[in-house]
C-alpha positions in Angstrom: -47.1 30.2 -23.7 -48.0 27.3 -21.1 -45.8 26.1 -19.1 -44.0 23.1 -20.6 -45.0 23.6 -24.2 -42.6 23.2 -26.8 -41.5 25.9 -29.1 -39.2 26.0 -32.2 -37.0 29.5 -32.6 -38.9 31.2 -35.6 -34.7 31.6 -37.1 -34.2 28.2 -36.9 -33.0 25.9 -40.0 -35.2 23.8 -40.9 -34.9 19.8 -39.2 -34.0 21.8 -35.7 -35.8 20.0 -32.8 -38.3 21.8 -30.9 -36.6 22.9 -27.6 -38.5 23.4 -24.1 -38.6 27.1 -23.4 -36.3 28.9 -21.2 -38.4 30.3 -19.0 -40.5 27.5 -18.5 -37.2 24.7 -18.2 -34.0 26.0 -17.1 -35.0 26.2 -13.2 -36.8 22.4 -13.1 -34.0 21.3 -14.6 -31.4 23.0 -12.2 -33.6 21.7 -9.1 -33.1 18.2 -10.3 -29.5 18.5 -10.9 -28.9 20.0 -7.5 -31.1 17.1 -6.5 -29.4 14.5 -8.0 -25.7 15.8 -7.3 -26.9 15.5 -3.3 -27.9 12.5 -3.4 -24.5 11.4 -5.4 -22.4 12.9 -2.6 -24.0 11.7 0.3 -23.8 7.7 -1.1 -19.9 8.6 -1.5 -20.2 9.8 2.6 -22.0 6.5 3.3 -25.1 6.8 5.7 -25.6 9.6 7.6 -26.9 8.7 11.2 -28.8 11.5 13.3 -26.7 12.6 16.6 -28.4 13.6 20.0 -29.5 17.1 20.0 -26.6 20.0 20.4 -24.6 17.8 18.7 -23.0 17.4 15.0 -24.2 14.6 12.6 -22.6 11.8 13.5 -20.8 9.1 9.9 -21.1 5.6 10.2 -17.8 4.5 9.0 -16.1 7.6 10.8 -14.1 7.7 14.2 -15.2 9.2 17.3 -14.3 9.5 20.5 -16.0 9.0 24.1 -17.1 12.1 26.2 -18.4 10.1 29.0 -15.7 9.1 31.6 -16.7 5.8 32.5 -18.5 4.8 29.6 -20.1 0.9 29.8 -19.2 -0.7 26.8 -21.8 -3.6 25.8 -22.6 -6.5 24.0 -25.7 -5.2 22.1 -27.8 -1.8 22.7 -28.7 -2.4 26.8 -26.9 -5.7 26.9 -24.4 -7.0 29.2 -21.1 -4.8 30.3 -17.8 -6.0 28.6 -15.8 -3.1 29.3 -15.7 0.4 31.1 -14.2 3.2 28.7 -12.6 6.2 29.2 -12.9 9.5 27.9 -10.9 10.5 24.8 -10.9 6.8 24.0 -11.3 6.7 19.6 -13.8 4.2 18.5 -14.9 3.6 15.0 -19.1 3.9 14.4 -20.4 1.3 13.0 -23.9 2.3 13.3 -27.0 3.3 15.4 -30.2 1.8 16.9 -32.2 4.5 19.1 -30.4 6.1 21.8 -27.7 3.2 21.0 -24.4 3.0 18.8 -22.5 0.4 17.5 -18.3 0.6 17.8 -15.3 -0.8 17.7 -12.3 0.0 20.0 -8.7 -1.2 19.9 -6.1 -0.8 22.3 -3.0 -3.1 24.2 -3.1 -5.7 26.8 -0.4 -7.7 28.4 -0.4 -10.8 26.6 -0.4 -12.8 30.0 -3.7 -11.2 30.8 -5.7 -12.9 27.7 -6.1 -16.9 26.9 -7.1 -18.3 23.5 -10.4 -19.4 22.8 -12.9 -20.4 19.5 -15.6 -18.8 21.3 -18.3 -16.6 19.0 -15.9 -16.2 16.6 -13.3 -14.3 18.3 -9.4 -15.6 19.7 -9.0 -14.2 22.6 -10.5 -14.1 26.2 -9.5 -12.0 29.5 -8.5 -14.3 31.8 -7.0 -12.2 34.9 -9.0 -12.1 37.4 -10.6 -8.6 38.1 -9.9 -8.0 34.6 -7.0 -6.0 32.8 -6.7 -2.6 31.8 -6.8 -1.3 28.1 -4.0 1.0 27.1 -3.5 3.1 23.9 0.4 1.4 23.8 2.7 -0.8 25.0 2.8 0.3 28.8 0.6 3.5 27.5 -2.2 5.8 29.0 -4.9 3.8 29.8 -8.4 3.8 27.9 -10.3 1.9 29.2 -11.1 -2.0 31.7 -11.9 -4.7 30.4 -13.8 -6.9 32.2 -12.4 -11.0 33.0 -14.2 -13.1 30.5 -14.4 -10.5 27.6 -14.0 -11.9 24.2 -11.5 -10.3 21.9 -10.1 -10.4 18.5 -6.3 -10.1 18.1 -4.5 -7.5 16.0 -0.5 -8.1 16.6 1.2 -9.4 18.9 4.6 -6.7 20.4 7.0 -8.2 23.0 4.5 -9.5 25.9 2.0 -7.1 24.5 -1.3 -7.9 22.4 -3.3 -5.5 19.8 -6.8 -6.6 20.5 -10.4 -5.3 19.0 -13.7 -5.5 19.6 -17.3 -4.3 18.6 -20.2 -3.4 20.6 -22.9 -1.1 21.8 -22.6 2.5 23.9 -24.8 5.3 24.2 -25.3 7.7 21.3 -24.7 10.5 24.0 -21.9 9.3 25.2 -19.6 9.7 21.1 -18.2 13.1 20.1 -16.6 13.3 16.8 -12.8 13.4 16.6 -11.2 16.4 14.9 -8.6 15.8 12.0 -6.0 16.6 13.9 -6.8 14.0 17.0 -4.7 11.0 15.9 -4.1 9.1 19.5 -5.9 8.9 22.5 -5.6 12.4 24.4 -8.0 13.3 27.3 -9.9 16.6 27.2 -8.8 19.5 28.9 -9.6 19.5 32.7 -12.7 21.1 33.4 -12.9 24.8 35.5 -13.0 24.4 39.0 -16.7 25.5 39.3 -17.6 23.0 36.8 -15.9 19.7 38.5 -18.2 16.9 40.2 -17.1 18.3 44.2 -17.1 14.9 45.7 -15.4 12.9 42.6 -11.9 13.3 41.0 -9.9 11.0 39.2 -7.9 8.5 39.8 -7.0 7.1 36.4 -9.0 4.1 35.5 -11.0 4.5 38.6 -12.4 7.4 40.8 -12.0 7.7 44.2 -13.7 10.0 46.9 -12.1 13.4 47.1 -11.9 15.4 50.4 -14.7 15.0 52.2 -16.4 11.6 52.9 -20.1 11.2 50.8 -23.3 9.5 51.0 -24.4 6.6 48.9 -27.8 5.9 48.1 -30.1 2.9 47.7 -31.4 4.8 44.0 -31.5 8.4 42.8 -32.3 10.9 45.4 -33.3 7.4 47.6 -32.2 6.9 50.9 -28.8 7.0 52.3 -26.9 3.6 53.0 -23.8 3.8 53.8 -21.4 6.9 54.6 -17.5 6.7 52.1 -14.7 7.9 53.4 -12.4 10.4 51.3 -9.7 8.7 49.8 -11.9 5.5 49.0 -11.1 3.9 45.6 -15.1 3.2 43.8 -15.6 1.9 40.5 -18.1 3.5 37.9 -21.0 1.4 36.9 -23.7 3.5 34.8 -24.2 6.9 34.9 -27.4 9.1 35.0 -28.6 12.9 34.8 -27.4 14.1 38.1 -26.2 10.3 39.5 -23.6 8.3 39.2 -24.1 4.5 40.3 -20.5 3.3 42.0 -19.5 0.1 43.2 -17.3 0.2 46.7 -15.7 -3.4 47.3 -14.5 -3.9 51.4 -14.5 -6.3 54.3 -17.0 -6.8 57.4 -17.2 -9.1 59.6 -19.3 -12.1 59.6 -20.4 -12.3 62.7 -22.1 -9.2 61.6 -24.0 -10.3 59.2 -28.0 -11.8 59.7 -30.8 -12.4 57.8 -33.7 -9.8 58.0 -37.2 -10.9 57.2 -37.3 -6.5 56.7 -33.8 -6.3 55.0 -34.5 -4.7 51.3 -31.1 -5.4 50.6 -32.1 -9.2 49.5 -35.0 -10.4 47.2 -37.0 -12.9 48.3 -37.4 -15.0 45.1 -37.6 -18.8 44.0 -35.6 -20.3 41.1 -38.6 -21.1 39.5 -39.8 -17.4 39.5 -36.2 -16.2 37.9 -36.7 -18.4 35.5 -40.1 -17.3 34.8 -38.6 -13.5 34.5 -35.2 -13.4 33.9 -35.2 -9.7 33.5 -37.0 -8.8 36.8 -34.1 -9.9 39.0 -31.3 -9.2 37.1 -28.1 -7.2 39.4 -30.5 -7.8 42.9 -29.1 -10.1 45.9 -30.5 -13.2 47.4 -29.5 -15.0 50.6 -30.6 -18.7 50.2 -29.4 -21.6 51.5 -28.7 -24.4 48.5 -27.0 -27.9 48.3 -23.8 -27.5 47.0 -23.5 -31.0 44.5 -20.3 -30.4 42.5 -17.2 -27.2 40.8 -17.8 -27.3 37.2 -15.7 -25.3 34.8 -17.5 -23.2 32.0 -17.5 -24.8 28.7 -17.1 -22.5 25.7 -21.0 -23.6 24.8 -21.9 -22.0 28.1 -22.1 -18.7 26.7 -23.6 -16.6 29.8 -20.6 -17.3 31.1 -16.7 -16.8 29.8 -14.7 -19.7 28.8 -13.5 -21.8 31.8 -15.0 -19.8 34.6 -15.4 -21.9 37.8 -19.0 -22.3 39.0 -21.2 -24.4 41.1 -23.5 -26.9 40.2 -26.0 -26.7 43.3 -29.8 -27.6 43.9 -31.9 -24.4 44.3 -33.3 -23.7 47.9 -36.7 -25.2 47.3 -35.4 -28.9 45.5 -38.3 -29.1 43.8 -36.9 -25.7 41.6 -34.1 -27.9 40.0 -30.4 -26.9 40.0 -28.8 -23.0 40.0 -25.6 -21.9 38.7 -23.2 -20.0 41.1 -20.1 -18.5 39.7 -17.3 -18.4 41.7 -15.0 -15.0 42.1 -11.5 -16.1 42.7 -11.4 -15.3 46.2 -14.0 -17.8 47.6 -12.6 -20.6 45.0 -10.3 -22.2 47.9 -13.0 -22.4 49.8 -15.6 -24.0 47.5 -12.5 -26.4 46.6 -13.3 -27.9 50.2 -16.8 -28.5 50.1 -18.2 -31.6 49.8 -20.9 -33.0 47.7 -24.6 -32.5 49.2 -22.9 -30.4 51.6 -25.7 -27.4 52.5 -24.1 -24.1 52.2 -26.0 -20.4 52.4 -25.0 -17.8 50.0 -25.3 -14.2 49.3 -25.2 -14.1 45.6 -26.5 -11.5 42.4 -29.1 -12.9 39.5 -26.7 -12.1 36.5 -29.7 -14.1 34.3 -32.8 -15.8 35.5 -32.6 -18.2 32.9 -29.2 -19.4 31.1 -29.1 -19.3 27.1 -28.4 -23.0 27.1 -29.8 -25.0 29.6 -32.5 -22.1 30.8 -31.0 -22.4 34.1 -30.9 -19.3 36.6 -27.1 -17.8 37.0 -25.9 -15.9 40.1 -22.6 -14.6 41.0 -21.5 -15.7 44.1 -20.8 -12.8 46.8 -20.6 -14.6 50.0 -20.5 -18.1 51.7 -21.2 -18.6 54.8 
């Protein structure tokens, strides 16, 4: 008989609808059941998002934890840092984009660290300067910093304590999934001896330089440019293969400070050309000289910057390139207080954007005034 021809049973009563033939049915049909029942269970799961090789599938919808210490937590996939994380913090996965994923932490924060704000939808803002450390309770472990000016939504409020939340972007490498049985942040065993970083240990939400002092480098196995002591607290910025990129805040003199026509530490670039590529010059230092016009205060439309951060207003070193932005760290903010309009001031500042979302303006941060 041909496969798929219909046969009646010779024995039959008569009326009795033909019936495919066993041999030729039973295993189709049991394919397309199996077939169908898989696709049934994995629309209960919800969508099933591919994990970085070695490790297991990863659930949108599912919590995970971090298994990066120092994690930079961002606004979209690549974006700006809002936060540093800390390993064994849970996050809920929201979804993927490339090497990317999509979360949302919560945590505590002292309510006197965070202001109110309409901004992009969300209530609150971190308004300490330096920023404020996330905790998994009320005086907890910490899980994480949050940087000044990060925009938050509020939980419940506990004492002078705040539940807060917020959703961004991390690296898919950086998520392991969370067991059943993890229910509150927990850090990971310590690693073996032999397999610790030998020139790193932790210092809870920082690191700081263990016994013996250590080079930093200009870039990955670039040249050395400056020698850390051990003992010296360093904050984690990104993290490589092999490198970790750390940022080491001290005092020099003035008086020892000049301008190098050689010096690869500053960027010789105009206004105009940040604005023409804002991404080629974002996180380098200039030295310029500009006229300082007015302190302005960050409106909420201002959106490259947070809500009420002090800047100035000044004309860019060639006047002919318009106005710049300068934000101000609180530490120089007496002294800019005391400047005068049209006053010339030079600066050591970093391109956080060549051109601002809402005037196209270039926005530095302010390092030095001199």
């Amino acid at each position: 008989m041909a496969d798929g021809v219909l046969t009646r049973n010779p024995k039959a009563p008569p009326g009795e609808r033909p019936v495919a033939s066993r041999a030729c049915s039973r295993e189709p049909f049991s394919r397309a059941r199996r077939l169908v029942i898989a696709a049934a269970v994995a629309a209960l799961a919800g969508p099933v998002l591919p994990a970085h090789p070695g490790a297991s599938f990863r659930i949108a919808g599912q919590t995970h934890r971090v298994s990066v210490e120092g994690e930079t937590f961002r606004k979209d996939a690549d974006g700006r840092a809002l936060a540093v994380l800390s390993v064994g913090l849970p996050v809920r996965l929201l979804g993927t984009s490339g090497d990317w994923a999509e979360v949302m932490f919560t945590g505590w924060v002292p309510g006197a660290s965070l202001g109110t704000t309409t901004r992009e939808g969300h209530d609150r803002i971190v308004t300490r300067g330096g920023g404020e450390d996330l905790r998994d309770a009320p005086s907890g472990g910490v899980t994480g910093r949050l940087l000044q000016g990060l925009l938050l939504d509020r939980v419940e409020d506990r004492d002078s304590w705040t539940r807060v939340s917020r959703t961004g972007w991390v690296r898919v490498s950086s998520l392991a999934p969370l067991s059943t049985t993890e229910t509150s942040f927990a850090r990971p065993a310590a690693p073996a001896e032999a397999d610790r970083p030998p020139a790193l240990v932790s210092s809870g939400r920082r690191l700081m330089i263990g016994e013996d002092p250590i080079d930093v480098h200009g870039s990955p196995d670039g040249d050395t440019i400056a020698v850390v002591n051990a003992g010296t607290p360093i904050t984690v910025v990104e993290r490589g293969n092999r490198w970790t990129r750390v940022r080491v805040e001290g005092w020099v003199r003035s008086d020892r400070l000049v301008t190098s026509e050689s010096d690869s530490a500053f960027v010789e670039v105009s206004a105009a050309a940040l604005r023409a590529n804002p991404g080629d010059y974002q996180g380098m230092r200039v030295r310029w000289t500009v006229q300082f016009v007015s302190l302005e205060h960050a409106e909420p439309e201002r959106t490259d910057f947070y809500e009420g951060e002090p800047f100035i207003l000044a004309r860019a070193p060639d006047p002919g390139d318009g106005f710049v932005y300068l934000s101000v760290p609180p530490e120089l903010l007496d002294a800019v207080q005391r400047m005068r309009p049209l006053e010339t001031i030079d600066v050591v500042a970093q391109v956080r954007t060549g051109r601002s979302a809402l005037m196209g303006v270039p926005i530095l941060d302010l390092l030095a005034l001199f």
